[in-house]
C-alpha atoms as an extended CHARMM CRD file, in Angstrom:
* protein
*
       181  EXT
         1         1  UNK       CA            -17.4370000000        8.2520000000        9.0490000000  PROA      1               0.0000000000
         2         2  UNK       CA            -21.1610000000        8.9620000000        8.8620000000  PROA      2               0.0000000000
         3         3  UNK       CA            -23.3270000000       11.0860000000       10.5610000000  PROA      3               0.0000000000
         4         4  UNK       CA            -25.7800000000       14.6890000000       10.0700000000  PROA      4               0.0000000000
         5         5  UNK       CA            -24.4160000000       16.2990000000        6.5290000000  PROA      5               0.0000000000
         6         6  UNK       CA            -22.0960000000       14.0310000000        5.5260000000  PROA      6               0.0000000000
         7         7  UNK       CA            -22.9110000000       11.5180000000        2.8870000000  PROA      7               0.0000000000
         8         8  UNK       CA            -21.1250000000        8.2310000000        2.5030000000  PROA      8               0.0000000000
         9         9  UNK       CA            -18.8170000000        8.2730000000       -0.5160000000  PROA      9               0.0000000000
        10        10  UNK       CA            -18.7760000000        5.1310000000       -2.6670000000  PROA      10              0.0000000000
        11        11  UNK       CA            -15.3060000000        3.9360000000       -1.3470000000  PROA      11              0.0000000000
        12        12  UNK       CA            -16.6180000000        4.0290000000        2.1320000000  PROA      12              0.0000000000
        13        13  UNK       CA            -17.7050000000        0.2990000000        1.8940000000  PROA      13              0.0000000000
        14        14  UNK       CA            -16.2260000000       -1.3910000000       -1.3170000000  PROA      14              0.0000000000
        15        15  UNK       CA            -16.4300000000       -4.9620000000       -2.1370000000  PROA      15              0.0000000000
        16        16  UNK       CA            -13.4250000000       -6.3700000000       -3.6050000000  PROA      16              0.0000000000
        17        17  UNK       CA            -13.9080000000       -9.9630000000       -3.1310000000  PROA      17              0.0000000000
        18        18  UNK       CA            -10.7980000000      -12.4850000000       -2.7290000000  PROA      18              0.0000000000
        19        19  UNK       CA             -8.3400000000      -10.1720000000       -3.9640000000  PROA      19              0.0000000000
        20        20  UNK       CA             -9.3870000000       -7.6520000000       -0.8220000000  PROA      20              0.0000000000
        21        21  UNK       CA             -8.6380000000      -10.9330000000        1.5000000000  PROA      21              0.0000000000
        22        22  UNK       CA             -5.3580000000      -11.2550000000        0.0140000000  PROA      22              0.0000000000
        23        23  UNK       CA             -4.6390000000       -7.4890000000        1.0170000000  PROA      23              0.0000000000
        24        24  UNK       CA             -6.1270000000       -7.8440000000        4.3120000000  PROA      24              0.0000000000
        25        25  UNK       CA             -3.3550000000      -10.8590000000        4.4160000000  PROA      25              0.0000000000
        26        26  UNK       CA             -1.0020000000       -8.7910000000        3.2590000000  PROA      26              0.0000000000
        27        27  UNK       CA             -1.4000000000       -6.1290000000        5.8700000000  PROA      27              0.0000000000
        28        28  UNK       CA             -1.5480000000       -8.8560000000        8.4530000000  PROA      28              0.0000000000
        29        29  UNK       CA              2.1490000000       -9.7310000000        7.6500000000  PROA      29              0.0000000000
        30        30  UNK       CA              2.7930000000       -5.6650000000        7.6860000000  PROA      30              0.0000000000
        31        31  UNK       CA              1.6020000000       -5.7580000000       10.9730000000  PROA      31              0.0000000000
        32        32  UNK       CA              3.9790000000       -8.6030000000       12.1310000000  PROA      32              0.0000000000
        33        33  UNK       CA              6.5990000000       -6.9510000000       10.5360000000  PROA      33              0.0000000000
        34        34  UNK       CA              6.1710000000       -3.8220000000       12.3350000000  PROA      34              0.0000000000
        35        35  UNK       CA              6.1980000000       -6.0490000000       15.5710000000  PROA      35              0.0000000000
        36        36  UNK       CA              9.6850000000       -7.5560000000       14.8710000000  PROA      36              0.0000000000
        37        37  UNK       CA             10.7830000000       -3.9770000000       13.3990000000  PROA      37              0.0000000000
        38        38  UNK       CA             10.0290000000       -2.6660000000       16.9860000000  PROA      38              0.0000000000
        39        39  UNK       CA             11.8130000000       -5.4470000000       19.2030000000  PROA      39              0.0000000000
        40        40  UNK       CA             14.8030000000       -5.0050000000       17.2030000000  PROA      40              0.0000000000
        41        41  UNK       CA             14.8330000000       -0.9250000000       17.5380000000  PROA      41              0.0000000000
        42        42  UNK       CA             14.3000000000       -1.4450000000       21.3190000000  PROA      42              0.0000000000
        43        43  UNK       CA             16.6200000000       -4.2640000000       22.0690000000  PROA      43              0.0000000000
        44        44  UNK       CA             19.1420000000       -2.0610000000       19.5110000000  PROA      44              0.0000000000
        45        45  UNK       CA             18.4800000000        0.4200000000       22.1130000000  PROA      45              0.0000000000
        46        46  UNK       CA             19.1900000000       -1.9210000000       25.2200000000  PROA      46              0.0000000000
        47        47  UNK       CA             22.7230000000       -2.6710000000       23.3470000000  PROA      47              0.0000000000
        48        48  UNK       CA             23.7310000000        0.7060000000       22.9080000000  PROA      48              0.0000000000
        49        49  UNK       CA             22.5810000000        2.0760000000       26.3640000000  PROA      49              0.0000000000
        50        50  UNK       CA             23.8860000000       -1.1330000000       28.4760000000  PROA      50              0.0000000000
        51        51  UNK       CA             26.0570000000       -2.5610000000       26.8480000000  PROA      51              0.0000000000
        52        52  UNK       CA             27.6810000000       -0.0050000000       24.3320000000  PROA      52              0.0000000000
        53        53  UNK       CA             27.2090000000       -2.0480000000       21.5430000000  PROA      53              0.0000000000
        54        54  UNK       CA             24.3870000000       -1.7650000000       18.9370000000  PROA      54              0.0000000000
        55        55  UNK       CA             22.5730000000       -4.7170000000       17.0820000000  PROA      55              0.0000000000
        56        56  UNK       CA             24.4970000000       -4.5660000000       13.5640000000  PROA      56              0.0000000000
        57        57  UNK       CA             22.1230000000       -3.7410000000       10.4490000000  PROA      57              0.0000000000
        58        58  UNK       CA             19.2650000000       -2.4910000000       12.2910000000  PROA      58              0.0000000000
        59        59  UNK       CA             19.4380000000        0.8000000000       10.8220000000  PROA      59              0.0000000000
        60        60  UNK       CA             19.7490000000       -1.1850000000        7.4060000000  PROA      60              0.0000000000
        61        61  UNK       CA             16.8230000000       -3.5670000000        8.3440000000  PROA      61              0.0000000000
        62        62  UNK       CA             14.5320000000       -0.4770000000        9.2230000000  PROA      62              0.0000000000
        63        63  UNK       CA             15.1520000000        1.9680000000        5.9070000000  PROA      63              0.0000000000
        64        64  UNK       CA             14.2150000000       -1.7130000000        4.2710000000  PROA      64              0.0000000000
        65        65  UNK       CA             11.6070000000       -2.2440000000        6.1230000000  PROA      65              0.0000000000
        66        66  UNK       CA              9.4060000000        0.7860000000        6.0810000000  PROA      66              0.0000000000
        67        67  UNK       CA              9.0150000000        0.5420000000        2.3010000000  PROA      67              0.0000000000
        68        68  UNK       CA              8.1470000000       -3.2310000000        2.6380000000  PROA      68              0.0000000000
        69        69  UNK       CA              5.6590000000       -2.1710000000        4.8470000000  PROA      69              0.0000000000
        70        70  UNK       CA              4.4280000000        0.4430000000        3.1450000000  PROA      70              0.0000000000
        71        71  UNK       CA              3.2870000000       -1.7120000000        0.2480000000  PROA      71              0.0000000000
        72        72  UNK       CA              2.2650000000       -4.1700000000        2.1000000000  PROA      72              0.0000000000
        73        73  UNK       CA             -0.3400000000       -2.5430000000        3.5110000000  PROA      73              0.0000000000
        74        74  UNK       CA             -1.4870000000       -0.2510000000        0.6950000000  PROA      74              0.0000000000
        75        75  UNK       CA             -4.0430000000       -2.5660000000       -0.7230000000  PROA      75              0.0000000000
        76        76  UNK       CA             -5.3540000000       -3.5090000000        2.2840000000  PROA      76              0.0000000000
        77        77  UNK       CA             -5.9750000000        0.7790000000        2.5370000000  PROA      77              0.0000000000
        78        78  UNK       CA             -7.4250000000        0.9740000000       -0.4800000000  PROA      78              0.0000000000
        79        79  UNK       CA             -9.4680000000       -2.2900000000       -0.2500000000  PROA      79              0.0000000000
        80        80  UNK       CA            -11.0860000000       -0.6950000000        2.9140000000  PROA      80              0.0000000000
        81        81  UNK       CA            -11.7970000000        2.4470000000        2.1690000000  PROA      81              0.0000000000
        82        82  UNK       CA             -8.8800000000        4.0620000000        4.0470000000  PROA      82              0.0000000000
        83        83  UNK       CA             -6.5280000000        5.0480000000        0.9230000000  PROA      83              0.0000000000
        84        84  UNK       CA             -5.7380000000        9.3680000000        1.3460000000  PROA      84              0.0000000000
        85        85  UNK       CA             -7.7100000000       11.0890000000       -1.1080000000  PROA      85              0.0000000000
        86        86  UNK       CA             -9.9300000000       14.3620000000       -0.5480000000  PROA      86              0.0000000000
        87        87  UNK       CA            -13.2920000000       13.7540000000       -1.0140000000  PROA      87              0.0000000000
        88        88  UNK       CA            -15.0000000000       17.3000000000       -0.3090000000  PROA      88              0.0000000000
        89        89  UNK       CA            -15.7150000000       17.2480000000       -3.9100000000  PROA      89              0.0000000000
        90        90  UNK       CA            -17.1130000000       14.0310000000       -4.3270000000  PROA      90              0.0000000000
        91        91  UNK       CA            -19.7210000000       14.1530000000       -1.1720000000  PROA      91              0.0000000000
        92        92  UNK       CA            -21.5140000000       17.3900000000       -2.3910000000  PROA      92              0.0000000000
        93        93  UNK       CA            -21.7170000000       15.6490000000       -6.2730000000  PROA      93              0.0000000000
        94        94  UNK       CA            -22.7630000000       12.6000000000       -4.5080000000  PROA      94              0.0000000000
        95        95  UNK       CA            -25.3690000000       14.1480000000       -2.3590000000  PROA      95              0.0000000000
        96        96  UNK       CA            -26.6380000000       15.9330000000       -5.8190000000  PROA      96              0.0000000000
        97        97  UNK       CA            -25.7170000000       13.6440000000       -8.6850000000  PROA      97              0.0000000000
        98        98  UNK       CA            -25.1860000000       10.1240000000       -7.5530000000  PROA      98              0.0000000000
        99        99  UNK       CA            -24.2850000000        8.9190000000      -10.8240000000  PROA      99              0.0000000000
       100       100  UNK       CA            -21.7460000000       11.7800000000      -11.7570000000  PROA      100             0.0000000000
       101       101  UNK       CA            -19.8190000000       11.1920000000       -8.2440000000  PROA      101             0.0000000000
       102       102  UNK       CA            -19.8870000000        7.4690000000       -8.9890000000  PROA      102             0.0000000000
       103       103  UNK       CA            -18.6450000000        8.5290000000      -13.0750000000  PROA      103             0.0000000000
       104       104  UNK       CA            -15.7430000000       10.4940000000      -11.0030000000  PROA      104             0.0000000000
       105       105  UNK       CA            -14.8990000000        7.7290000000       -8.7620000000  PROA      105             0.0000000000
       106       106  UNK       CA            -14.3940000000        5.5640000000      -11.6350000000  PROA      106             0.0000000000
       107       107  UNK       CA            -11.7670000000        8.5320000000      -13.4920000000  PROA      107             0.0000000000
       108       108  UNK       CA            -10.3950000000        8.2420000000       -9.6500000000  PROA      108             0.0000000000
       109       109  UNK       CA             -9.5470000000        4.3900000000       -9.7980000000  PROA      109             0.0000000000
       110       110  UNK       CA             -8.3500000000        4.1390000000      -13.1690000000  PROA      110             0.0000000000
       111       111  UNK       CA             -5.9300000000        6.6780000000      -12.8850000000  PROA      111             0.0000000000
       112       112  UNK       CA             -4.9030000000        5.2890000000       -9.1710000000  PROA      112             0.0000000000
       113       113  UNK       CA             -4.2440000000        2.1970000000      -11.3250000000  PROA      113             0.0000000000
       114       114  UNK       CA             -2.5990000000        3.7590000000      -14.0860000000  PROA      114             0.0000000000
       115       115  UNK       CA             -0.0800000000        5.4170000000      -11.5350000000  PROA      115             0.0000000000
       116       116  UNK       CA              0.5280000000        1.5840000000       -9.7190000000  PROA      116             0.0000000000
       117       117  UNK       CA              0.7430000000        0.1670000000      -13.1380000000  PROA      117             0.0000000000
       118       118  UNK       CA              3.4200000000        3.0690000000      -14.1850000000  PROA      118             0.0000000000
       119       119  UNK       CA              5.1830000000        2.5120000000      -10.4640000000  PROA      119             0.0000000000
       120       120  UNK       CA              5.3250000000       -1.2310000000      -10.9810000000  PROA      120             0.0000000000
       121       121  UNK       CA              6.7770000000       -0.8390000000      -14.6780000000  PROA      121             0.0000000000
       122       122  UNK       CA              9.4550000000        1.7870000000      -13.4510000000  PROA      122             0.0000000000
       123       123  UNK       CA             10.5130000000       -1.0190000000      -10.6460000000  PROA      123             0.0000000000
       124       124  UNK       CA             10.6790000000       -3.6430000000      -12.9650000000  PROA      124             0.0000000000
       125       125  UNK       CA             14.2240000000       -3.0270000000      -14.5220000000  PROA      125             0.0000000000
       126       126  UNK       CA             15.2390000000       -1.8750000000      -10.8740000000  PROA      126             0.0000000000
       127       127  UNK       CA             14.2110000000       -5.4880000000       -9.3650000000  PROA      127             0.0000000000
       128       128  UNK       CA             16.0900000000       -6.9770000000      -12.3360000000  PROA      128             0.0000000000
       129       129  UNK       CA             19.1680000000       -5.4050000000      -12.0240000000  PROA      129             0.0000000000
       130       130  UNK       CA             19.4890000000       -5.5770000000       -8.1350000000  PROA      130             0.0000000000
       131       131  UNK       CA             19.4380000000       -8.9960000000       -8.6900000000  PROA      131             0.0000000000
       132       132  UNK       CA             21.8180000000       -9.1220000000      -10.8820000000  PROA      132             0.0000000000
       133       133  UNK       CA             24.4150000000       -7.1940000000       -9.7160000000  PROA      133             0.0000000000
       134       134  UNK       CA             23.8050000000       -8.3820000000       -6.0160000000  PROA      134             0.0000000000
       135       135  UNK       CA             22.7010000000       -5.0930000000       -4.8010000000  PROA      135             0.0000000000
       136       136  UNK       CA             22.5640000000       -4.0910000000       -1.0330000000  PROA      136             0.0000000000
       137       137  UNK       CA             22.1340000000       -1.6270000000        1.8660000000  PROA      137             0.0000000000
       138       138  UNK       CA             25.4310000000       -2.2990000000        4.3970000000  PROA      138             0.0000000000
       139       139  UNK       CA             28.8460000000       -2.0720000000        4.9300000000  PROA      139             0.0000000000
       140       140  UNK       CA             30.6210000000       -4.9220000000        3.3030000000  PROA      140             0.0000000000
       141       141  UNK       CA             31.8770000000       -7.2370000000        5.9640000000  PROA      141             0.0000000000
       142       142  UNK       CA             30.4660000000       -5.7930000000        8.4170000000  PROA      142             0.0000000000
       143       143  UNK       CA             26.6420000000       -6.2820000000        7.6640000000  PROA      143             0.0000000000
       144       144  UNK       CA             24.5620000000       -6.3080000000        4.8750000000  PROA      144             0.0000000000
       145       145  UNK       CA             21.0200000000       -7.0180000000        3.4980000000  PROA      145             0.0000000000
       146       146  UNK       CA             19.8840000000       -7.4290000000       -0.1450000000  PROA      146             0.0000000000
       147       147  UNK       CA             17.8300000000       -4.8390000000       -1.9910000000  PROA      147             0.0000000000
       148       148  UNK       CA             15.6910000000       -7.0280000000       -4.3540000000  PROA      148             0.0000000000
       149       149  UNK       CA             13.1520000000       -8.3780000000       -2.0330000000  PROA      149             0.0000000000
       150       150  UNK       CA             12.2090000000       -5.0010000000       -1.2300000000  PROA      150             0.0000000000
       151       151  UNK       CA             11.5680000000       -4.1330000000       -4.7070000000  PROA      151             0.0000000000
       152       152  UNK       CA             10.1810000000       -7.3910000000       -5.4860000000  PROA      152             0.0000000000
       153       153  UNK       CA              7.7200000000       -6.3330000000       -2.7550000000  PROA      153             0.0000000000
       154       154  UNK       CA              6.9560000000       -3.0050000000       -4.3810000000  PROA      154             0.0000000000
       155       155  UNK       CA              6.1110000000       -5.1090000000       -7.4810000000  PROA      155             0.0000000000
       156       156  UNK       CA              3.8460000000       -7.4920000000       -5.9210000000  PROA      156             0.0000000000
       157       157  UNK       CA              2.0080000000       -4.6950000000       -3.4940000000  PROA      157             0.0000000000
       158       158  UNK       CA              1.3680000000       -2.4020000000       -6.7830000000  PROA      158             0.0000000000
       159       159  UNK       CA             -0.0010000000       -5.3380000000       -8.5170000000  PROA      159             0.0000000000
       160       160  UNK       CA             -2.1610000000       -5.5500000000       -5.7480000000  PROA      160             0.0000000000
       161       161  UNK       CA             -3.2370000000       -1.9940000000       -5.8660000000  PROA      161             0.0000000000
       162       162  UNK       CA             -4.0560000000       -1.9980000000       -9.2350000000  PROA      162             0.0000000000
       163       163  UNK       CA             -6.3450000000       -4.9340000000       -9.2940000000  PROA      163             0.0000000000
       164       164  UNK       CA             -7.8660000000       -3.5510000000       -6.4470000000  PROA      164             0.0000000000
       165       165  UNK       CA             -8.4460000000        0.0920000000       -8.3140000000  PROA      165             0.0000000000
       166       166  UNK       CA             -9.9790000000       -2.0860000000      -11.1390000000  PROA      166             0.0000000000
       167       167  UNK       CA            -12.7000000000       -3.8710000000       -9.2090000000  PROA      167             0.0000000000
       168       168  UNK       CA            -13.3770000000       -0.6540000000       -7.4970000000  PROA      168             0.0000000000
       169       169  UNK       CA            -13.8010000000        1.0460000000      -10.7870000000  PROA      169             0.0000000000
       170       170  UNK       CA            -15.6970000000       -1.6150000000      -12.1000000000  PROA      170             0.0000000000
       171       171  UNK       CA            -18.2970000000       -1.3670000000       -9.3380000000  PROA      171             0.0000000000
       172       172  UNK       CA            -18.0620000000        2.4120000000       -9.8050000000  PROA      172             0.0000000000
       173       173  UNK       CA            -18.6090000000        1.7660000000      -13.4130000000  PROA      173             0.0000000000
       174       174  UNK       CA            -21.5740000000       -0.1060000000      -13.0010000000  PROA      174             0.0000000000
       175       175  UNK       CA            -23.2910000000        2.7970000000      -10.6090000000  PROA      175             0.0000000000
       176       176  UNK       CA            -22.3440000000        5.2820000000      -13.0470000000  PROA      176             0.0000000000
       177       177  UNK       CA            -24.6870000000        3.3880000000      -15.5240000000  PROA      177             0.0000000000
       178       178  UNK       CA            -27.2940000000        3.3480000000      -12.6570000000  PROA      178             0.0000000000
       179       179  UNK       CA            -26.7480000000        0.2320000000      -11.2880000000  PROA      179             0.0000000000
       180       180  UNK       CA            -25.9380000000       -1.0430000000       -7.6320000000  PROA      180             0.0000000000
       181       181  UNK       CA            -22.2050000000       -2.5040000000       -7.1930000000  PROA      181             0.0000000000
């Protein structure tokens, strides 16, 4: 948000290029997800209030779900500017020292990335041994969904994020050195 005393932070318009369209794609699917989350909760509902009898695996399908989603839509945050982070700090430097805010944003990205790249390599043996052992969320024989796509999804989403945190430090980099991204 602009307007009188506040001073647009670097991440308030990056460029990320085709990897930001493949987020924006990404949260796009989110999105539809979200839809088809919701007409299951409320026809779930319908079951249990008319009919006494609940769609089976819906709780399952949400708990999933909201992680999927989650990740999903991180890079797309990021990518547009939206990702939480406090930047009190950084729109007084920028307003004074251009270059040191931009030298900041860069320490903020590569750490951001660092933490994805950490997240991704903790979920690695995770994915692999869901898959393995057949991991799920369920009641045997009653209803059941498998675990690894979910994780597989944390994978791929933090992969996202980090590539993302890279261009953005790269363009950070380069107005650090004086430069326009």
């Amino acid at each position: 948000m602009s307007g009188p005393g506040r001073v647009e932070t670097p991440a308030a318009a990056p460029r990320t290029g085709p990897l930001g369209r493949v987020a924006a794609l990404a949260s796009a699917v989110g999105t539809a997800w979200i839809l088809v989350m919701m007409v299951l909760v409320n026809a779930d509902v319908l079951g249990r209030a008319a009919f006494a009898a609940p769609l089976r695996g819906v709780p399952e399908f949400v708990g999933l779900s909201i992680v999927g989603i989650v990740f999903l839509q991180a890079g797309h945050a990021l990518a547009s500017g939206r990702f939480t982070r406090s930047d009190a700090l950084l729109d007084r430097l920028a307003a004074a020292r251009p270059r040191a805010a931009a030298a900041l944003d860069v320490v903020h990205h590569l750490a951001g990335a660092a933490f994805f790249a950490i997240l991704a390599w903790a979920l690695w043996p995770r994915l692999l041994r869901a898959i393995e052992a057949g991991d799920y969320v369920g009641a045997a024989g009653d209803f059941t969904l498998p675990v690894w796509p979910i994780r597989a999804l944390m994978i791929a989403g933090s992969v996202l994020v980090i590539g993302l945190y890279l261009i953005l430090a790269a363009a950070a980099a380069r107005r650090a050195a004086g430069g326009r991204s």
